[in-house]
Legacy VTK file of the C-alpha trace (Angstrom):
# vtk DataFile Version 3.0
C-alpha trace
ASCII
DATASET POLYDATA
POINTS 436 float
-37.002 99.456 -1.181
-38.187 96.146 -2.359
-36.354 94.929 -5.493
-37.833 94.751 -8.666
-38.700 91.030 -10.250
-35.883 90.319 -12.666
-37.028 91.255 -16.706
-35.936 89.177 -19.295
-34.044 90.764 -21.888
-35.977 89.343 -24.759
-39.362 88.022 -25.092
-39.314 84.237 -24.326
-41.482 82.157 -26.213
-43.631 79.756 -24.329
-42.002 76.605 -26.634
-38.088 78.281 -26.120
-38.697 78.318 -22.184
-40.433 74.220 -22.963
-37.378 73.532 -24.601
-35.025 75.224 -22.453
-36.292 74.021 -19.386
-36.988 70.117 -20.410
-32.864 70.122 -21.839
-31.903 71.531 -18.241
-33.886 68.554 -16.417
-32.454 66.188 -18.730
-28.810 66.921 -17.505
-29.824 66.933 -13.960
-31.902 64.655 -12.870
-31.918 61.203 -13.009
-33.942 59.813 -15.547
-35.676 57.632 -12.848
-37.125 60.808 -11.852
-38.051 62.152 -14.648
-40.453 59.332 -15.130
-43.898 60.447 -14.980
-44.982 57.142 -12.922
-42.195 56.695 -10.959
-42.727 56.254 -6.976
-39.941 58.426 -6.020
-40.875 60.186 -3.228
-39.190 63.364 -3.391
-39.458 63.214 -6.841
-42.410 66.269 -7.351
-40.087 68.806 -4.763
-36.868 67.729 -6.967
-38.195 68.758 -10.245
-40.359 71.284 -9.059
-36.817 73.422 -7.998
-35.288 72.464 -11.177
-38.185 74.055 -12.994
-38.114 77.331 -10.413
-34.334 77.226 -11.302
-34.316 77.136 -14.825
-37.196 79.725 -15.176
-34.788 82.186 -13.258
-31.687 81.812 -15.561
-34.295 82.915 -18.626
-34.831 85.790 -16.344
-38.302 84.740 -15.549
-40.068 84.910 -12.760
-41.094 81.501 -11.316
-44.703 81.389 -10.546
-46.610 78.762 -9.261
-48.762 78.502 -11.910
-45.879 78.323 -14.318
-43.934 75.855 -12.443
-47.237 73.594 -12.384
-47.436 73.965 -15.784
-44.267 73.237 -17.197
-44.494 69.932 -14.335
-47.699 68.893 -15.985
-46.041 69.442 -19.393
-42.887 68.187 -19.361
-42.393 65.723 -16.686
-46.462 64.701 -16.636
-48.866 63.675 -18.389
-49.531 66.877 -19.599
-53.359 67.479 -18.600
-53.677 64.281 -17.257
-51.263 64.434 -14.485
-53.642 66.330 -11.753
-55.753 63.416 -12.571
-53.018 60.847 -11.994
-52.546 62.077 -8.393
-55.988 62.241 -7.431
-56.119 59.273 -4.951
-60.302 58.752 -6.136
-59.705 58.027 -9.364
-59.021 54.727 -10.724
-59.302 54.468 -14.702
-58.415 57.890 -16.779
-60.317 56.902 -20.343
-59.067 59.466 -23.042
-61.746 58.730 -25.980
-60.390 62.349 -27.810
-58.003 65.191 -27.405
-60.537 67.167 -25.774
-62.704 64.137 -24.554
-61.789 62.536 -21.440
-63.764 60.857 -18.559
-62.190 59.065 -15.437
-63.390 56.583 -12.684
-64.023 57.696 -9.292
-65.498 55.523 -6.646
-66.859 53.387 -9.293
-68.759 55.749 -11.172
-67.459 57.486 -14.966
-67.736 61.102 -15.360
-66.857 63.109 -17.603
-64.067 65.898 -16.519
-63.107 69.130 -18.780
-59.478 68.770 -18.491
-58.274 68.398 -22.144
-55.296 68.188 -24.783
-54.499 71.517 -26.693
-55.084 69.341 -29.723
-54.101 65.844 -31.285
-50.583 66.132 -31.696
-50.461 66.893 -27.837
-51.996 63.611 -26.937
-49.751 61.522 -29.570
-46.727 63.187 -27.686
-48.030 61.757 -24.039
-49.077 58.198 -26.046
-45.344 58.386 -27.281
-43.782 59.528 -24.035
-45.494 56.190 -21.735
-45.143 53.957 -24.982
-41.180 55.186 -24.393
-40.854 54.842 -20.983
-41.044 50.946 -21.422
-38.930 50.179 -24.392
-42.031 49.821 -27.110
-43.040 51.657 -30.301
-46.897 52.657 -31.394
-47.370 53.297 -35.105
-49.733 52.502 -37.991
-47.894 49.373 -38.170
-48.005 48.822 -34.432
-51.070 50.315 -33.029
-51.852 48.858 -30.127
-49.878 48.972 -27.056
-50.469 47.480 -23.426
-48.221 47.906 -20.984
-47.837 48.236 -17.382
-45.747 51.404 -16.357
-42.855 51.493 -13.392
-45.898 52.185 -10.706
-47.918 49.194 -11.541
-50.139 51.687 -13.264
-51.653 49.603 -16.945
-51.304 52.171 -20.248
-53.334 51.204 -23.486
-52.729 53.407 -26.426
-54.659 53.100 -29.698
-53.647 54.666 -32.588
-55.018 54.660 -36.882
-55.689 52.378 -38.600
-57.297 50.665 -35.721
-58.993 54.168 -34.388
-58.072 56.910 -31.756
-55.472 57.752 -30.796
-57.113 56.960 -27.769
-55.669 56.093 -24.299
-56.744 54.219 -21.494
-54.401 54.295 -17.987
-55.886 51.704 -14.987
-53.631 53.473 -12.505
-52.170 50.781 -9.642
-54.787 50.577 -6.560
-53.491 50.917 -3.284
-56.694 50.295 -1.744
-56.174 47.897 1.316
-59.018 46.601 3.256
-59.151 44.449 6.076
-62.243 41.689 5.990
-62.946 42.196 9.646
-62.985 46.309 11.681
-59.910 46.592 13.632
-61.073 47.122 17.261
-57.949 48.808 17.777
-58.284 51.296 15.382
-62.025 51.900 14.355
-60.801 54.227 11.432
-59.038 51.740 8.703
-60.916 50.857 6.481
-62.901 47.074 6.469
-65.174 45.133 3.639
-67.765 45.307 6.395
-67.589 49.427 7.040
-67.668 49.821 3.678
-71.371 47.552 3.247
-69.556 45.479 0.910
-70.198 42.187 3.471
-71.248 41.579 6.688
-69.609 40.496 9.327
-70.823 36.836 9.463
-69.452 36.666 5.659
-66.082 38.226 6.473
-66.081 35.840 9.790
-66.787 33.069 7.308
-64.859 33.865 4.795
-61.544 34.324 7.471
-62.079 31.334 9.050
-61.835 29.316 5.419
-58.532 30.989 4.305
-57.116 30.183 7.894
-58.593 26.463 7.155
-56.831 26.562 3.775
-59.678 25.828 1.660
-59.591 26.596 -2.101
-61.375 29.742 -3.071
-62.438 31.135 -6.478
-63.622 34.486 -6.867
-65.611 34.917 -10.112
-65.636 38.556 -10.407
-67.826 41.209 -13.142
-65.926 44.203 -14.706
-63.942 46.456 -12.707
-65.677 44.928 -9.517
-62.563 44.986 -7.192
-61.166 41.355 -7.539
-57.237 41.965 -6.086
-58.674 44.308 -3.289
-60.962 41.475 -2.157
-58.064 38.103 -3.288
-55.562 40.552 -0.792
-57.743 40.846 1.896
-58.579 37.087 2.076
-54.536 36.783 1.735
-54.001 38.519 4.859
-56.256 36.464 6.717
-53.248 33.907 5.875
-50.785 32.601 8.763
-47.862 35.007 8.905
-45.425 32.265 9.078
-46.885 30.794 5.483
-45.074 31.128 2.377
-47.400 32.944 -0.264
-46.275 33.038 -4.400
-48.902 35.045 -6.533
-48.744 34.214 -10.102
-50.184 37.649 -12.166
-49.933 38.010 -15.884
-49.586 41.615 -14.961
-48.184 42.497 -11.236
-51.371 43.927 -9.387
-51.465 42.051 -6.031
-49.106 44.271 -3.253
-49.343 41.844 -0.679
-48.911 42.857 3.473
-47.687 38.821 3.867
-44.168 39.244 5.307
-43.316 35.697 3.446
-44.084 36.521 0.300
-42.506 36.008 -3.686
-44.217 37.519 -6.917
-43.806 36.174 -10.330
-45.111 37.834 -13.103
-44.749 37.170 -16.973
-43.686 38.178 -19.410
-45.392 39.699 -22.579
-43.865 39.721 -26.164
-42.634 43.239 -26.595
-43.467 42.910 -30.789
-47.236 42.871 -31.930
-45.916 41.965 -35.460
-46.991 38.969 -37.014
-48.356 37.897 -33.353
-51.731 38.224 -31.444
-51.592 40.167 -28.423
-52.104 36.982 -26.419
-49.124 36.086 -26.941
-46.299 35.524 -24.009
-42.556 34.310 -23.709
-43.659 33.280 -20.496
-47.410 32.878 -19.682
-49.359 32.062 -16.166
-49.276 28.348 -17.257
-45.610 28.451 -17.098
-45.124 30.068 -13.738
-47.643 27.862 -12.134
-45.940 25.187 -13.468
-42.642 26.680 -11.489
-43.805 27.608 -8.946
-44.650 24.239 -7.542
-40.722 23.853 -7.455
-40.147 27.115 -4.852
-42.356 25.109 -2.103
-45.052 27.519 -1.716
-47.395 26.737 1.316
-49.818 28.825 -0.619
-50.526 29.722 -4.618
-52.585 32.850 -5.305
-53.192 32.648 -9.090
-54.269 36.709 -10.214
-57.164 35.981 -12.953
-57.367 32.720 -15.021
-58.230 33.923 -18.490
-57.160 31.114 -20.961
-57.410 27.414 -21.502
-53.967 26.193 -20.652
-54.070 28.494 -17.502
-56.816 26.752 -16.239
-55.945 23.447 -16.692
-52.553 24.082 -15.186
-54.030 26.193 -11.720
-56.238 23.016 -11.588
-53.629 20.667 -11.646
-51.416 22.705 -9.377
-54.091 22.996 -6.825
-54.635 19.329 -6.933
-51.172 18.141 -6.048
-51.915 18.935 -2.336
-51.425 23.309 -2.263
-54.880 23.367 -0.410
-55.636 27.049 0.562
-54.793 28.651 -2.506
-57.216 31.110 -4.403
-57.584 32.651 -8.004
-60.171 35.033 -10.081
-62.361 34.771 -12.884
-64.638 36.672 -14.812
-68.483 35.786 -14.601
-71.428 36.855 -13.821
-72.175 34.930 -11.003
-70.817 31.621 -8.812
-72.658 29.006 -11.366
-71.258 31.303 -14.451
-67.699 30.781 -12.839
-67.660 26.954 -12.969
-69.258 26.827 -16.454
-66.687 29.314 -17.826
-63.960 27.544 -16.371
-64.884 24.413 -17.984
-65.867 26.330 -21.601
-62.051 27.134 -21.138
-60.220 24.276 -20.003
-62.491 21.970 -23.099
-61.415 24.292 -25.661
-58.026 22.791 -25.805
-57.740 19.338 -24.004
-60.812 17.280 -25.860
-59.650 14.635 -24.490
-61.794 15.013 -21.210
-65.282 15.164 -21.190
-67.488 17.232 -19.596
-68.396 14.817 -16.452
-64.471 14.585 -15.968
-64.056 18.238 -16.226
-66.678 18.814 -13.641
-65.461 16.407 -11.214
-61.772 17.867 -11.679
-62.826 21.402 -11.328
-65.381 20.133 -7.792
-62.177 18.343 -6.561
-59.826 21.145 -6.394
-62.436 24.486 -5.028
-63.913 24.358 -1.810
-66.080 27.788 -1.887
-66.650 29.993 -4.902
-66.949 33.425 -4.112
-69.029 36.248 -6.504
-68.056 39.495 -6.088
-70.112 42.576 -8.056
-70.091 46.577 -8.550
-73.403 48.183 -7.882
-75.101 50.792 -9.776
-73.952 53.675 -7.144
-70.134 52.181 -7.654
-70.049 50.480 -4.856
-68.107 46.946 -4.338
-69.807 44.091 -2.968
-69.828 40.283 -2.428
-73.212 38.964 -3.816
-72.787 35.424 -3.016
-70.848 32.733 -1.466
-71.144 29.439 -2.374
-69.753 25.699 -1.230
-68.710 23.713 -4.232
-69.129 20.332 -2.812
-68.990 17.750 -5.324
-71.017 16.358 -8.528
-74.330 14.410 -8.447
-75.190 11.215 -10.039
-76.527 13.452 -13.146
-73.152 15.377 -13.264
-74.479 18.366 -11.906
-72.443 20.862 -9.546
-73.299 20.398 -6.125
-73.287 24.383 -5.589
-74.764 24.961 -1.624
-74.752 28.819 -1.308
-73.939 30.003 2.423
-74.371 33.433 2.025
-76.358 35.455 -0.111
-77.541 39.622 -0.482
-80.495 41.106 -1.980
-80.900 44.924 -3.213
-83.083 47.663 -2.623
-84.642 50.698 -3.901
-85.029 52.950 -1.113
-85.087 57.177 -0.574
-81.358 56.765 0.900
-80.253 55.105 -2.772
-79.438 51.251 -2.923
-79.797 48.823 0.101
-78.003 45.430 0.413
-79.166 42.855 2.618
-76.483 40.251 3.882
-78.373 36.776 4.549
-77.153 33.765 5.926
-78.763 30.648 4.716
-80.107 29.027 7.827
-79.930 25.491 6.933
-76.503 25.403 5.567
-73.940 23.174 7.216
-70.300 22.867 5.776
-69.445 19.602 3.870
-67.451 17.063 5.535
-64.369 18.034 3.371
-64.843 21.560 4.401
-65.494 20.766 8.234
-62.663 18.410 7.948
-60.290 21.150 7.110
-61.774 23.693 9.586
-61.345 20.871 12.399
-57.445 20.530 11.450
-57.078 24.349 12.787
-59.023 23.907 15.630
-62.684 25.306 14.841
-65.867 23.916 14.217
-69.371 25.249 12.370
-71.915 26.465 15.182
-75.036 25.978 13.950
LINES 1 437
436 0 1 2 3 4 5 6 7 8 9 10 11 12 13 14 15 16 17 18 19 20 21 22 23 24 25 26 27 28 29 30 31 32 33 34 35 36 37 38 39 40 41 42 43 44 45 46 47 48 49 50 51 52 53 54 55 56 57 58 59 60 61 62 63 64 65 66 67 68 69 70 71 72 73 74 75 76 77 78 79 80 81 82 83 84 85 86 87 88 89 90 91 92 93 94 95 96 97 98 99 100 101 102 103 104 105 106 107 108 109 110 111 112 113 114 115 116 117 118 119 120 121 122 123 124 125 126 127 128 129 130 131 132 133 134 135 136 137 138 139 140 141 142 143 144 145 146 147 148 149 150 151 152 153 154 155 156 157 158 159 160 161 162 163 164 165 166 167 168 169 170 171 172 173 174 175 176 177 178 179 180 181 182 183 184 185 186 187 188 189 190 191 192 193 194 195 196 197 198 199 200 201 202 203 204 205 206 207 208 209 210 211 212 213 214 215 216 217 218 219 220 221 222 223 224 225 226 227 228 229 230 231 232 233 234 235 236 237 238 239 240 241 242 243 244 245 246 247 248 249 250 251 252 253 254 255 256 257 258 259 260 261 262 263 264 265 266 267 268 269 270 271 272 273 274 275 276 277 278 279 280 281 282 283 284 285 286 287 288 289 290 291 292 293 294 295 296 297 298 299 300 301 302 303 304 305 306 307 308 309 310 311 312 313 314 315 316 317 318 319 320 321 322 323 324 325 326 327 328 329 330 331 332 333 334 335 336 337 338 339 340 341 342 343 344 345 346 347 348 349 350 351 352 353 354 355 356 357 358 359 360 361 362 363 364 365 366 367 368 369 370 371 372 373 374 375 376 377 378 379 380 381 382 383 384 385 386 387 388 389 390 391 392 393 394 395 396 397 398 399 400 401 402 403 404 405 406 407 408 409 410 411 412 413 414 415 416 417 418 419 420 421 422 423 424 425 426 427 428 429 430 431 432 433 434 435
């Protein structure tokens, strides 16, 4: 005779078996664990029998729809967390307790998961504002922070508006520029349509010939998926330091250091720009750890950018950074908008022959309409003319179209290009030269 399924001996109440449960995890586990972004491995099958055990001294009967729940709820995100594992989905956007859309493959949609109510959602804002030492109140509402995963939280709350919450979760996409002919299934810029093979040849063949590259990048367009694939093209033997303002970059380089600031953890009296220890700084160091090469994650503000550029013109050639624009031309311009804001003292002809010193190829890199990634142009920054005019010579360029099968891309080489002698000079030094 099978044996009955144990009855409790009073009615539990869904908040007593909460409680009960989330006080026995707390003396067990380690509160590493308990961590809703934390990469322990094990870490789901370790709570997940501390739940099953807990439910079965209430005299409950463990099913797998309350274990999942009580997961989700106490040691989650509540009903966020099934959307936290999905590999597919990069940006959860939480615009209301029962409003919430998410990224996947670089398109938003709207998805019915949902908070109970308000109160629910201030509890998860409070639990990942926790879970790095800060506070979120009326007079502290805004919080950014980057979580033990690499995973970026930002939590609104009154007077500003929400409570809202916005979670870029850490990408662990890795793709090679070239296929790998040994294994046909990893993934590659070119099986993916987002170049073709002549610009990921290209665009190999410059990191190995350590010329400067700056990727000017749109929104959400992919910029440390496409700076770490042009960073494995490096040398193994070559000592790489990337310089973030928040840690994205998980580099395959076996020589490799990370530096990362670090942000004021008090909004009070302060703008949110402000830093103990910003990019400028770390650049600034970084020169001192002899790096062979200097990946700079995004320049965003003036000192920054005066400081990569002077970094990259003490002799660091092959070194690369980000910024946003709109297109290769939009890249230089902003970058010398932002370096004149705060040193006046140069003019615009000297900025322009500063900023045409130090890159050898800028690089634009865009998100289509269908969400795909794609390199839209690459360009050869040469020098300045006699008018004080970029010399911009564009090696690569794509056009779309409209078609039945959705949007096309066509990859096009410009015929009569032919590398600068700067550029062929540094392509010689590793043994290769442009076939025309």
């Amino acid at each position: 005779m099978l044996a009955e399924a144990a009855q409790p001996t009073h009615l539990v109440s869904p908040e007593e078996l909460r409680h009960f449960v989330r006080a026995q995890l707390t003396l067990q586990v380690d509160p590493e664990i308990l961590d809703p972004f934390s990469t322990n491995p094990n870490r789901s099958t370790i709570l997940r029998d501390r739940i099953r055990a807990a439910i079965s001294q209430r005299q409950l009967v463990p099913t797998s729809d309350l274990v999942d729940g009580l997961f989700d709820e106490i040691v989650g995100l509540g009903p966020l967390q099934p959307l936290m594992v999905d590999p597919e989905i990069t940006d959860i956007l939480v615009n209301h307790f029962d409003e919430i859309y998410i990224e996947r493959r670089g398109r938003l949609e709207f998805v019915p998961n949902a908070f109970r109510d308000q109160a629910q959602l201030e509890q998860v804002i409070q639990k990942i504002v926790a879970l790095v030492g800060r506070e979120i109140n009326i007079e502290k509402p805004l919080v950014d922070a980057r979580m033990v995963d690499g995973s970026r939280a930002n939590a609104v709350y009154a007077p500003v508006g929400g409570p809202t919450l916005c979670i870029r979760k850490f990408s662990r996409v890795r793709l090679a520029l070239l296929p790998d002919e040994r294994d046909l299934s990893q993934a590659s810029w070119v099986s993916t349509g987002g170049l073709s093979h002549q610009m990921c040849a290209f665009l190999e063949a410059v990191a190995i010939a350590r010329a400067n590259i700056l990727i000017a990048v749109a929104t959400g367009s992919g910029k440390s998926t496409l700076l770490r694939s042009i960073v494995s093209a490096f040398p193994e033997e070559e000592r790489v330091i990337t310089i973030e303002d928040t840690a994205e970059l998980e580099l395959d380089n076996p020589h490799w250091v990370k530096l990362e600031c670090v942000h004021s953890k008090e909004l009070a009296g302060k703008t949110t720009q402000d830093r103990r220890l910003d990019v400028a700084d770390l650049v600034q160091n970084a020169l001192r750890m002899r790096p062979d090469r200097l990946i700079i994650g995004e320049i965003r503000h003036s000192k920054e950018a005066f400081y990569v550029l002077e970094a990259l013109n003490t002799g660091h050639d092959g070194s690369a950074t980000t910024i946003h624009a709109s297109s290769c031309a939009d890249a230089l311009a902003r970058l010398e908008l932002l370096i004149s804001r705060d040193f006046g003292q140069l003019s615009p002809p000297e900025i322009r022959r500063y900023i045409a010193r130090v890159f050898d190829l800028v690089v634009f890199v865009s998100r289509l309409r269908d969400g795909r990634r794609c390199v839209q142009e690459i360009a050869e920054l040469r020098d300045v003319d006699g008018d004080g005019r970029y010399e911009l010579h564009t090696v690569f360029t794509s056009e779309l179209t409209n078609g039945p099968q959705g949007i096309g891309l066509d990859f096009k080489g410009i015929p009569e290009y032919r590398p600068s002698a700067r550029l062929a000079r540094k392509l010689a030094l590793q043994g290769m030269r442009w076939m025309s």
